[in-house]
TORKOL-4160 file (C-alpha; in steps of 0.2 Angstrom, whole numbers, padded with zeros to 4 digits, m for minus):
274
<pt num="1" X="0000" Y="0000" Z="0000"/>
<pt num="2" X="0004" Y="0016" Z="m0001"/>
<pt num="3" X="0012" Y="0026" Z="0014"/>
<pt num="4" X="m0002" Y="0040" Z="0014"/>
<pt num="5" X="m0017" Y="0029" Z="0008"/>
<pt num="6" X="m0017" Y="0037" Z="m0009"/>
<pt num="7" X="m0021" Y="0029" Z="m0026"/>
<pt num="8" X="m0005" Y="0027" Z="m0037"/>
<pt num="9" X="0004" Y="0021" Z="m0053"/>
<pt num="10" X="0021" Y="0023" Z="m0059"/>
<pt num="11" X="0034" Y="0021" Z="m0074"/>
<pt num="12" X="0042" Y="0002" Z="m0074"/>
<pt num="13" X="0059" Y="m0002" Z="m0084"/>
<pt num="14" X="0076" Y="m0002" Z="m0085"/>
<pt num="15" X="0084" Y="0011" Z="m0086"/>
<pt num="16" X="0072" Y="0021" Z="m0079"/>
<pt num="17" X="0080" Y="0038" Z="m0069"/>
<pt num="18" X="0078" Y="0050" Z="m0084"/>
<pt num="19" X="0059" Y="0044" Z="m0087"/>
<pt num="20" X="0047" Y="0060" Z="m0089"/>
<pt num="21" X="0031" Y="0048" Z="m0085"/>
<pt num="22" X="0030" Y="0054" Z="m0067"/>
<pt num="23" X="0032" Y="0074" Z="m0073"/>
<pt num="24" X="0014" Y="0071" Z="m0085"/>
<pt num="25" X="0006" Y="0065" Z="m0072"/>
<pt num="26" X="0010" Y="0074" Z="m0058"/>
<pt num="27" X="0007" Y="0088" Z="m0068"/>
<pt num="28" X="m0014" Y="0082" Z="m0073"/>
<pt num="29" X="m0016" Y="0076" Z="m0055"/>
<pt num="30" X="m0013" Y="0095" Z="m0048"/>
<pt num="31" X="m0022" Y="0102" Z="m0062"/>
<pt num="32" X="m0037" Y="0091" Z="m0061"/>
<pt num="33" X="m0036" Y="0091" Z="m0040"/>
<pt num="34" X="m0034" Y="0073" Z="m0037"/>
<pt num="35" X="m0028" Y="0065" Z="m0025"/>
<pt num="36" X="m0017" Y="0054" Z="m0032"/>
<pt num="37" X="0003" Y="0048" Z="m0034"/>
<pt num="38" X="0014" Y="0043" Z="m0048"/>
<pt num="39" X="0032" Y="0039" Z="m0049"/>
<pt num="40" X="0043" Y="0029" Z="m0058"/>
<pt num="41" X="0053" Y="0011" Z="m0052"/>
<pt num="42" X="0067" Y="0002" Z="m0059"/>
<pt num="43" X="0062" Y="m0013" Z="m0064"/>
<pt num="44" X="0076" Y="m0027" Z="m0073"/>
<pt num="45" X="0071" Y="m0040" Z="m0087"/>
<pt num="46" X="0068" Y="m0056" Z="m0078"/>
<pt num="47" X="0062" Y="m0047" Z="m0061"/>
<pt num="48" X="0044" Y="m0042" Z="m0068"/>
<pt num="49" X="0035" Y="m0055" Z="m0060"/>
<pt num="50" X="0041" Y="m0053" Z="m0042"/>
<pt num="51" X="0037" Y="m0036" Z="m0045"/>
<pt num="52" X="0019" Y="m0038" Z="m0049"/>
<pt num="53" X="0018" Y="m0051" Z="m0037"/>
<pt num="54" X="0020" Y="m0035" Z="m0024"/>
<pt num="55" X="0009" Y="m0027" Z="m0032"/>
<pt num="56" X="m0006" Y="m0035" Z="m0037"/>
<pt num="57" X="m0013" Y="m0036" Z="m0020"/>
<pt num="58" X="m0010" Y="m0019" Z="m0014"/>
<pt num="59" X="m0027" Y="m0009" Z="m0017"/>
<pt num="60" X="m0021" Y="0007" Z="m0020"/>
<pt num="61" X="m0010" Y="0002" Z="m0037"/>
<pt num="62" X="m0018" Y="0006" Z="m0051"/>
<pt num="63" X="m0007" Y="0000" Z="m0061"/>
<pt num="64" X="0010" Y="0006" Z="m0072"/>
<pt num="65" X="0017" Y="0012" Z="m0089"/>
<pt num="66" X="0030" Y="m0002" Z="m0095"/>
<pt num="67" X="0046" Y="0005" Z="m0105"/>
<pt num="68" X="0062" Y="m0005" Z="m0112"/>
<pt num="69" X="0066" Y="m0019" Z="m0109"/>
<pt num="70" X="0049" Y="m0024" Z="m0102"/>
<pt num="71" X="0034" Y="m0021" Z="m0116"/>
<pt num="72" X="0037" Y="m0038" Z="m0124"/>
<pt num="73" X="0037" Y="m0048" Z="m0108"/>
<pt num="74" X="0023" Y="m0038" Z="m0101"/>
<pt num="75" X="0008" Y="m0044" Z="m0111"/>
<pt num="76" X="0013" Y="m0062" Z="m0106"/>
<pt num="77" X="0014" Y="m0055" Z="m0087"/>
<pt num="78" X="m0003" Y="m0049" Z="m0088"/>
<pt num="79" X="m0020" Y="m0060" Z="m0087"/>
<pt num="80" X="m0028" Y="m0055" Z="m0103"/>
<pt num="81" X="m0022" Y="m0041" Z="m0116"/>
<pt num="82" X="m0034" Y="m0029" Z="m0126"/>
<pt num="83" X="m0036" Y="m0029" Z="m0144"/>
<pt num="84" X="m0021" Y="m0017" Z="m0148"/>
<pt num="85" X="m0006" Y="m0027" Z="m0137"/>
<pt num="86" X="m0010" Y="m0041" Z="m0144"/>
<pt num="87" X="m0010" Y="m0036" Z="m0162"/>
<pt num="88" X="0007" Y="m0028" Z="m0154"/>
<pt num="89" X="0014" Y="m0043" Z="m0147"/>
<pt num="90" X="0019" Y="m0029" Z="m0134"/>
<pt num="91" X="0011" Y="m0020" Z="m0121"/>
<pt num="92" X="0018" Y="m0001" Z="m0114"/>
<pt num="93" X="0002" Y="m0002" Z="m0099"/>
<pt num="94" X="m0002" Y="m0016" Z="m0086"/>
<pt num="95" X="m0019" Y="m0012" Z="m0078"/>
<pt num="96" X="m0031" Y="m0021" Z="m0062"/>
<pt num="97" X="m0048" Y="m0023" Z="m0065"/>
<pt num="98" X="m0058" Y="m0035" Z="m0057"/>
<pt num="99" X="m0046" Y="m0046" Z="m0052"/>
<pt num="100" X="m0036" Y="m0048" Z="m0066"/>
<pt num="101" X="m0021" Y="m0037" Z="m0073"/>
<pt num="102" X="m0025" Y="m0033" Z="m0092"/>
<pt num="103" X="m0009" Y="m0026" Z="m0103"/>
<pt num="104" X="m0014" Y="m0013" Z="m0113"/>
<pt num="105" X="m0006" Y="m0003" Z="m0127"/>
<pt num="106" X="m0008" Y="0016" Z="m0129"/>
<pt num="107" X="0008" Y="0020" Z="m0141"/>
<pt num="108" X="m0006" Y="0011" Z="m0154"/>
<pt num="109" X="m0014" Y="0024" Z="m0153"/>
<pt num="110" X="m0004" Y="0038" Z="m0150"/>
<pt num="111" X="0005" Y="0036" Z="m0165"/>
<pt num="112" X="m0010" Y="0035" Z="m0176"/>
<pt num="113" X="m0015" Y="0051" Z="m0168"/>
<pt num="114" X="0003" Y="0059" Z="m0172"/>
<pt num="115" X="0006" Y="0052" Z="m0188"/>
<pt num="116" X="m0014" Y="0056" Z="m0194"/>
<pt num="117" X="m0012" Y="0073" Z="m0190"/>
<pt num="118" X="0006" Y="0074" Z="m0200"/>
<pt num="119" X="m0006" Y="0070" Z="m0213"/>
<pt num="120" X="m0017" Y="0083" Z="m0209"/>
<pt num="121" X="m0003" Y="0096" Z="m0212"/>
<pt num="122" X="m0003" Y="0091" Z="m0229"/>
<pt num="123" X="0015" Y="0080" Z="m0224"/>
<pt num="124" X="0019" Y="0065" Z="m0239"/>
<pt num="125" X="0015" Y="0046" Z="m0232"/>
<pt num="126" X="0023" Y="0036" Z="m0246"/>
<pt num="127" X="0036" Y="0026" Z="m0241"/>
<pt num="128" X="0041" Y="0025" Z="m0222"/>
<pt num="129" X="0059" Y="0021" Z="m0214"/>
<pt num="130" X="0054" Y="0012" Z="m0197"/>
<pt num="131" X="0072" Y="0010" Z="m0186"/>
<pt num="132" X="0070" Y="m0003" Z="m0174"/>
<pt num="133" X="0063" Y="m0022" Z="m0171"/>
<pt num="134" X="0057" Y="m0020" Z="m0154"/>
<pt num="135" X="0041" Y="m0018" Z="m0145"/>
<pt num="136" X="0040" Y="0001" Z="m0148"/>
<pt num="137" X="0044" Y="m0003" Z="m0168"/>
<pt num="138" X="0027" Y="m0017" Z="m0167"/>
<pt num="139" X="0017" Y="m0003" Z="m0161"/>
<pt num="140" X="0023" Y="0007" Z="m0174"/>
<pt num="141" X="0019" Y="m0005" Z="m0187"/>
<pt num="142" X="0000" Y="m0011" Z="m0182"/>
<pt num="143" X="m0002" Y="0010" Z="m0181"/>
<pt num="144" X="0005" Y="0011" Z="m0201"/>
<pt num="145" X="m0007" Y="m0004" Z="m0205"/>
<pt num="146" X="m0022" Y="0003" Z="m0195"/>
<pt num="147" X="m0020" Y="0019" Z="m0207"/>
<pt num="148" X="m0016" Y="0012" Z="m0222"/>
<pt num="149" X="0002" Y="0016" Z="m0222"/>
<pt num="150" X="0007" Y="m0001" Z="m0231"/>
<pt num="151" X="0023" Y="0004" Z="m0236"/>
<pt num="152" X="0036" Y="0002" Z="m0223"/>
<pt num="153" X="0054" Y="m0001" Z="m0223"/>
<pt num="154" X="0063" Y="m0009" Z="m0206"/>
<pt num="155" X="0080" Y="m0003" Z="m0206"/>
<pt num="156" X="0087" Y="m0013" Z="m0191"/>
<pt num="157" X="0105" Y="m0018" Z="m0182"/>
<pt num="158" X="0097" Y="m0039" Z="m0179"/>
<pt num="159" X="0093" Y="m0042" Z="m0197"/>
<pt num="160" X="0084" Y="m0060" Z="m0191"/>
<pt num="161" X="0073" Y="m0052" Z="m0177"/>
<pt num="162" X="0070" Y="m0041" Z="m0192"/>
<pt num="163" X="0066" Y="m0052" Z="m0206"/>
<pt num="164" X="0056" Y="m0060" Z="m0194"/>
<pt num="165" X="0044" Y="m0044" Z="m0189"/>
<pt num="166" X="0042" Y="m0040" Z="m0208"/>
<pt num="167" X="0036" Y="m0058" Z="m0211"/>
<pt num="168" X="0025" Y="m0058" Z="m0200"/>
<pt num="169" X="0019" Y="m0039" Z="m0203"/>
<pt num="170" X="0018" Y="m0045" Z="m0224"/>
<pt num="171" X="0029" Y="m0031" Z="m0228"/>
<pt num="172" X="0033" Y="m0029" Z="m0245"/>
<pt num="173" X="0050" Y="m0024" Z="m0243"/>
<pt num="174" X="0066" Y="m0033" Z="m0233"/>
<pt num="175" X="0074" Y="m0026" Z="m0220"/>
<pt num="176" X="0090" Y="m0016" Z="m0221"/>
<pt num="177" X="0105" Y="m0013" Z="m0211"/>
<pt num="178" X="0102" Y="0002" Z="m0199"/>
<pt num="179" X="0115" Y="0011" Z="m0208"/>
<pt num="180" X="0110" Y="0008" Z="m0228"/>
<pt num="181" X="0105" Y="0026" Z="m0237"/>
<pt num="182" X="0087" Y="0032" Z="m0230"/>
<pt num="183" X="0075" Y="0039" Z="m0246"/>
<pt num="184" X="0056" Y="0040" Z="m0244"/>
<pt num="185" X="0044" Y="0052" Z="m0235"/>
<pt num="186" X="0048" Y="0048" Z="m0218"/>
<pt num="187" X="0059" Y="0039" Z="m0203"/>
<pt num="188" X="0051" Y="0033" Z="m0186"/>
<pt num="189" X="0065" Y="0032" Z="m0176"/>
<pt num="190" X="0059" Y="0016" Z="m0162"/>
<pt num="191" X="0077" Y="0013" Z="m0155"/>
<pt num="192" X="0084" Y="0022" Z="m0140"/>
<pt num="193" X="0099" Y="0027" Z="m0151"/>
<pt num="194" X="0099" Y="0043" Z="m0150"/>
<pt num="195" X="0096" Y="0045" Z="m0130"/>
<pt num="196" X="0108" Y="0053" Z="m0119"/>
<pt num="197" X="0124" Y="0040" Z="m0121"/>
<pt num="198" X="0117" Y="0029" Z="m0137"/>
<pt num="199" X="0124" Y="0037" Z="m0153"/>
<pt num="200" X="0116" Y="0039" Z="m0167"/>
<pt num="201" X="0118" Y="0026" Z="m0181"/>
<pt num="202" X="0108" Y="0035" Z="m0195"/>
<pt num="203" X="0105" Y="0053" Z="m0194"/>
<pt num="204" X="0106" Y="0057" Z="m0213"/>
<pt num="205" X="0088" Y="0061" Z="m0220"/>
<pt num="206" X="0096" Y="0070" Z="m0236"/>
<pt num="207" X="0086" Y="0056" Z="m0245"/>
<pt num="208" X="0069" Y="0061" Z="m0238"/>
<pt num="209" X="0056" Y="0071" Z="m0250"/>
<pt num="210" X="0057" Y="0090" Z="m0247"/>
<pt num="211" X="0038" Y="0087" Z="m0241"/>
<pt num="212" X="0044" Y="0073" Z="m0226"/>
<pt num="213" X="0045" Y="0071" Z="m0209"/>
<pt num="214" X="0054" Y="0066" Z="m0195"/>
<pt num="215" X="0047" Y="0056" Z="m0179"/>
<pt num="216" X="0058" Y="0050" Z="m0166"/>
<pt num="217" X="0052" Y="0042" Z="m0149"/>
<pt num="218" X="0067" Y="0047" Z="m0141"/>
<pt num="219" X="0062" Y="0059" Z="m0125"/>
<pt num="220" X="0080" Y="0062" Z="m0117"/>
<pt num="221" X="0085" Y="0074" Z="m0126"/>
<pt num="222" X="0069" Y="0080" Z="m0135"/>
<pt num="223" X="0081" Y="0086" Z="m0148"/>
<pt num="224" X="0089" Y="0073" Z="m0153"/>
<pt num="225" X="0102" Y="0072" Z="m0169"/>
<pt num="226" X="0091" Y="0066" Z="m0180"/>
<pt num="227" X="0078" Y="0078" Z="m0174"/>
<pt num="228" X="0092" Y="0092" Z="m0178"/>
<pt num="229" X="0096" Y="0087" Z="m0194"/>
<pt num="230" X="0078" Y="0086" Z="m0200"/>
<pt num="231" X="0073" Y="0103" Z="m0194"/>
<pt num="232" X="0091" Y="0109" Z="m0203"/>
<pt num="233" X="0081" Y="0103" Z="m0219"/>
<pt num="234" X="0066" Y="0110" Z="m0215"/>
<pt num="235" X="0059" Y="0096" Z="m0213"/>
<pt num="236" X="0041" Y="0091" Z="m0200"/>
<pt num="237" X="0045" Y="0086" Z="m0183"/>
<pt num="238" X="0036" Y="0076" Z="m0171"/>
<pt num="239" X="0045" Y="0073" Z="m0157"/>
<pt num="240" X="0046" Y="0062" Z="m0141"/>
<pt num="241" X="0038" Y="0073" Z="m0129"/>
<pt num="242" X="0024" Y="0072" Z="m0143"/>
<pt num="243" X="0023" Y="0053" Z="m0141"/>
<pt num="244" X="0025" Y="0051" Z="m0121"/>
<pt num="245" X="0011" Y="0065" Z="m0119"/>
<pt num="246" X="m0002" Y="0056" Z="m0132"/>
<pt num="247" X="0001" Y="0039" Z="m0124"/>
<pt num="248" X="0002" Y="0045" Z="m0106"/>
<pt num="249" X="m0014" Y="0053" Z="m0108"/>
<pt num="250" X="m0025" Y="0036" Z="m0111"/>
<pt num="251" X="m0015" Y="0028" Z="m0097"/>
<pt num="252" X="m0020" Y="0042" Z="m0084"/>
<pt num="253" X="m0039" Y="0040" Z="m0089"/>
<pt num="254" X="m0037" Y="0023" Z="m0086"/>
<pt num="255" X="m0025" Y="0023" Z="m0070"/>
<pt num="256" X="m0038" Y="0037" Z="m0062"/>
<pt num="257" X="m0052" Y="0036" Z="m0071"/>
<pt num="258" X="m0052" Y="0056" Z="m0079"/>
<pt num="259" X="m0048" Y="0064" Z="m0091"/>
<pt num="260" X="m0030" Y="0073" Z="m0094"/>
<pt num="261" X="m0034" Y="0089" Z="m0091"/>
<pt num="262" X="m0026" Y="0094" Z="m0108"/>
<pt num="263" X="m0031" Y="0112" Z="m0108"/>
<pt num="264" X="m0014" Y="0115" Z="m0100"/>
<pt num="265" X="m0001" Y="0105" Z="m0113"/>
<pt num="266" X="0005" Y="0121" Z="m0116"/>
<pt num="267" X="0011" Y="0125" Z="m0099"/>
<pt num="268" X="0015" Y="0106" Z="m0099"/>
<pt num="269" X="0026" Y="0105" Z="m0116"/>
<pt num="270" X="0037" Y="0118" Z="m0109"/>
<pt num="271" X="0041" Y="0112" Z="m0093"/>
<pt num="272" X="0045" Y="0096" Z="m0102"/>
<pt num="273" X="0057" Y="0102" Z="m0115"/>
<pt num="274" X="0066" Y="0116" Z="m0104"/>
């Protein structure tokens, strides 16, 4: 339980110190006056289980975010999984209800939402580079294939987990070393290179149409190198910060059943890129 009785989630991975999770939602639970806590826990592949077996019987968990290395083991943690993990294979939200913990995936759905509203601005949504095989990269891909986005290239550094993931997403074209020549309309960038201490492999988007974009999940820094070099071309950006907000916003409704308060993301995005 908690110490003062209060509801709670958290933020569960490894590494987890530089998450922003617990800085969301603090932020909507002052806004919207609950009464409520959220922080984050380090949690290590292989020690998810004794984890939840701590908290699945405390009443005041309502349940946690899952980041690397965790969202593939985490559907098979969980009781059941909805519609969206399982078509992930990866779940970034484990959730109690009545009596059972469900694994959830909002990054689904915050990526369409992002990437729907680069087509809004009028951005091109031919071909997509996607960088990464893991469980951030399937969420991307059952996003492209709910919108229609068909055309998807996985540029990767484990060419069989790669091949692998297109197969089984029927993507028309093989996967290609993470540092092979970029061309298309845009890159998702589904790695942690990038971050604060992974370098970046592939930062050139001179090959991307003058009418592209740039996504790239990395939150620390916001502006990462390949953000940089996008915006240097002019280039759309959706960033991180984007992503984290978008998703976090489905898990606070579910974790303390409200709404975001989203009236104040401006006030909100700035404390999070300062």
């Amino acid at each position: 339980m908690s110490e003062d009785g209060l509801p709670y989630a958290e933020v569960i991975g490894d590494p987890i110190e530089g998450s922003k999770s617990p800085v969301i939602h603090r932020f909507w639970l002052e806004k919207a006056g609950i009464a409520g806590a959220y922080d984050r826990r380090r949690v290590e592949r292989g020690k998810l289980d004794a984890y939840l077996a701590e908290r699945r019987p405390d009443p005041d968990w309502r349940g946690a975010n899952v980041t690397m290395p965790l969202k593939l083991d985490a559907i098979a943690a969980a009781d059941r999984a909805t519609d969206r993990a399982v078509a992930a294979g990866a779940a970034n939200l484990l959730v109690p209800r009545d009596g059972e913990l469900v694994a959830g995936n909002s990054d689904v759905g915050a990526v369409m939402f992002l990437l729907a509203r680069l087509h809004e601005e009028g951005r091109a949504m031919g071909r997509i580079t996607l960088f990464g095989n893991g469980g951030a990269a399937r969420a991307v891909l059952v996003s492209c294939r709910s919108l229609g986005l068909v055309d998807v290239v996985i540029h990767a550094r484990n060419m069989t987990r790669a091949v692998k993931l297109a197969v089984e997403f029927g993507l028309a074209h093989p996967p290609r070393p993470f540092t092979a020549p970029v061309t298309g309309d845009g890159i998702i960038n589904a790695t942690p290179l990038g971050m604060d201490g992974n370098k970046c492999l592939n930062c050139d988007v001179s090959g991307l149409s003058d009418n592209g974009w740039v996504f790239d999940l990395v939150t620390a820094p916001a502006r990462t190198p390949l953000i940089e070099d996008a915006e240097k071309r002019g280039l759309a950006i959706v960033d991180g910060i984007d992503m984290l907000v978008e998703q976090a916003a489905a898990s606070f409704q579910l974790f303390f059943d409200a709404e975001a308060p989203r009236d104040y993301d401006a006030e909100l995005f700035e404390r999070l890129r300062a």
